[in-house]
C-alpha positions as CSV (number, residue, x, y, z in Angstrom):
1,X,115.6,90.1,113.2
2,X,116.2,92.6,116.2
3,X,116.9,96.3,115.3
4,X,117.8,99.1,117.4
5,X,116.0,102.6,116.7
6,X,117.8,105.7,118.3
7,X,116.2,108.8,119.2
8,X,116.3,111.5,121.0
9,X,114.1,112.7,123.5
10,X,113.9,116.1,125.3
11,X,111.8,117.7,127.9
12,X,112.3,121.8,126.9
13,X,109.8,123.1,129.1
14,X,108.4,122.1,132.6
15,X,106.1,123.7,134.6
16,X,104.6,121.9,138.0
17,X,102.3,124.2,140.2
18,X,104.2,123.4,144.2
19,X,101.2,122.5,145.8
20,X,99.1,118.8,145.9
21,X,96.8,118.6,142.8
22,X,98.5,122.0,141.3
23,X,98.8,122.4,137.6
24,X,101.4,121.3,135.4
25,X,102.6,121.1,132.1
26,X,105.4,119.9,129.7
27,X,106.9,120.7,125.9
28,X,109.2,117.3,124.3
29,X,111.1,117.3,121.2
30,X,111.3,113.9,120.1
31,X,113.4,112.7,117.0
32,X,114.4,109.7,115.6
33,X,117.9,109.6,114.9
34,X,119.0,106.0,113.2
35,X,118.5,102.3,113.3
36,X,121.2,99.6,113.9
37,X,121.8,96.0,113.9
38,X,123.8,96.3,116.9
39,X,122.7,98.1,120.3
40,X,124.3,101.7,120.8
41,X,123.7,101.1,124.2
42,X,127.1,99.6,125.1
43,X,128.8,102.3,124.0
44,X,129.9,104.8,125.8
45,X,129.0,108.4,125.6
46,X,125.8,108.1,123.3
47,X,123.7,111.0,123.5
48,X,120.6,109.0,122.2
49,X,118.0,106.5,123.9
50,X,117.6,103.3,121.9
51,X,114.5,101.1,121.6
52,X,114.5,97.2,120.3
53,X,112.2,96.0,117.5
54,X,111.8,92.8,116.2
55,X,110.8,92.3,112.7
56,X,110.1,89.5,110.8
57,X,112.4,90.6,107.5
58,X,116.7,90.0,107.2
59,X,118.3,93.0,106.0
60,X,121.9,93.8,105.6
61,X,123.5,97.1,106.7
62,X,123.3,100.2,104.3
63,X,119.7,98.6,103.3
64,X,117.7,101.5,103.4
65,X,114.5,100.6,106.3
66,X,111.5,103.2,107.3
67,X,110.7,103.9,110.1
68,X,106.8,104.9,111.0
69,X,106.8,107.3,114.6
70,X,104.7,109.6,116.1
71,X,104.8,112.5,118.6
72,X,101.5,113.2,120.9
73,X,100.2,114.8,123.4
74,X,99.4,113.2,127.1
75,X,97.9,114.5,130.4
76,X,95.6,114.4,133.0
77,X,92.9,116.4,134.9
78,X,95.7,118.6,136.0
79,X,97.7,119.6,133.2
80,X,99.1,118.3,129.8
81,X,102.5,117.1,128.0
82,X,103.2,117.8,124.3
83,X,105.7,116.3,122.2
84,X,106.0,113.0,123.5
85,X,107.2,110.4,120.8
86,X,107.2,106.5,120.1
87,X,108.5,104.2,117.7
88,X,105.2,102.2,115.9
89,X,106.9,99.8,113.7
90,X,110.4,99.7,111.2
91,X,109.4,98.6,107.3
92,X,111.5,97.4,104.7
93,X,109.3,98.5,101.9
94,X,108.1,102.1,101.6
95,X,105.0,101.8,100.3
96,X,104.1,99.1,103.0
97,X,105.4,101.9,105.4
98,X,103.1,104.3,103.9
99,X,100.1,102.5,103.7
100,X,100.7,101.6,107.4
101,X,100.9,105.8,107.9
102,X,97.7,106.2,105.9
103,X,96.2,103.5,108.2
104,X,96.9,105.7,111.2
105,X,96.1,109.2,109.4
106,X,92.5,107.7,108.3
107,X,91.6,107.4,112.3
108,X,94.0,108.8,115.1
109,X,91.2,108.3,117.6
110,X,91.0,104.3,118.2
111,X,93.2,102.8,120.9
112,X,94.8,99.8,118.3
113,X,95.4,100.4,114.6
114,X,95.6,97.4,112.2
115,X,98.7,97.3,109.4
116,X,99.9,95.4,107.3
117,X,103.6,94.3,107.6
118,X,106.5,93.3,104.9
119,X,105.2,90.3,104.5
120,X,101.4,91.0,104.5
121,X,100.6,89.6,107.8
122,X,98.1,92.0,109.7
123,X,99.5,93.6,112.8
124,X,97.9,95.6,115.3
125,X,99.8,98.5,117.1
126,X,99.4,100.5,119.9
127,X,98.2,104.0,119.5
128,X,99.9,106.3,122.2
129,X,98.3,109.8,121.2
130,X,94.3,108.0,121.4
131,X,92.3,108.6,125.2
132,X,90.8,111.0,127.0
133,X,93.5,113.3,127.4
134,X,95.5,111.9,124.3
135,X,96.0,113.8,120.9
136,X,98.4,113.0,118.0
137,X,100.6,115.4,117.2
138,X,102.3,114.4,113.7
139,X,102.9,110.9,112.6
140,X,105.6,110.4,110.0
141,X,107.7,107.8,107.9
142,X,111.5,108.6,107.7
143,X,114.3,106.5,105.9
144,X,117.5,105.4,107.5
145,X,120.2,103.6,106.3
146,X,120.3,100.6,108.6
147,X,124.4,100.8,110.1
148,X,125.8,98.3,112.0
């Protein structure tokens, strides 16, 4: 099935030194704000940034789904972002979700976490806030009523 996760994402603080190789430095606020069965994208005046997630579960609207994100940290030799978010994966069950967040709790530092879905199959995701100049900020599970 193919899901839509909005969220909102805000840069509320640049700074970029004006010169080649100068320092810089950014604060996001990232939230996620719902999850659909349809894309919010074709309608206009939408406020939020959508992402598309396939899962392998059917689920009606009003079912309640949870959603596992993150915010982190990102940079380079010359500076650093905070803040930055990403969608990880959308449960149906929330102990499934919350084994998946203990998964990532137990070791933010390697590059690919393994989880179990809904249906027990192991999958690995992608961890954002793991490198060199990476750092989780908060990982979390929040429940959203799946709308249309």
């Amino acid at each position: 099935m193919e899901l839509f996760v909005q969220y909102n994402e805000i840069c509320t603080d640049s700074y970029r030194e004006d010169k080649e190789y100068g320092d810089w430095s950014e604060t996001w606020d990232y939230e996620v704000k719902g999850i659909s069965i349809s894309s919010r994208g074709r309608w206009s005046g939408l406020a939020y940034d959508e992402e598309k997630i396939n899962v392998s579960f059917e689920a009606e609207a009003g079912t309640p789904l949870y959603i596992l994100w993150m915010t982190y940290g990102s940079g380079d030799s010359f500076g650093h972002g905070d803040g930055y978010g990403e969608i990880l994966w959308v449960f149906k069950n929330a102990d499934v979700a919350e084994r998946a967040l203990a998964a990532f709790q137990a070791d933010t530092e390697q590059y690919s976490i393994p989880v179990k879905d809904d249906e027990g199959n192991t999958v690995t995701l992608h961890n954002p806030g793991s490198g060199y100049f990476e750092s989780v900020n908060s990982l979390q599970v929040d429940t959203f009523l799946l709308s249309i």
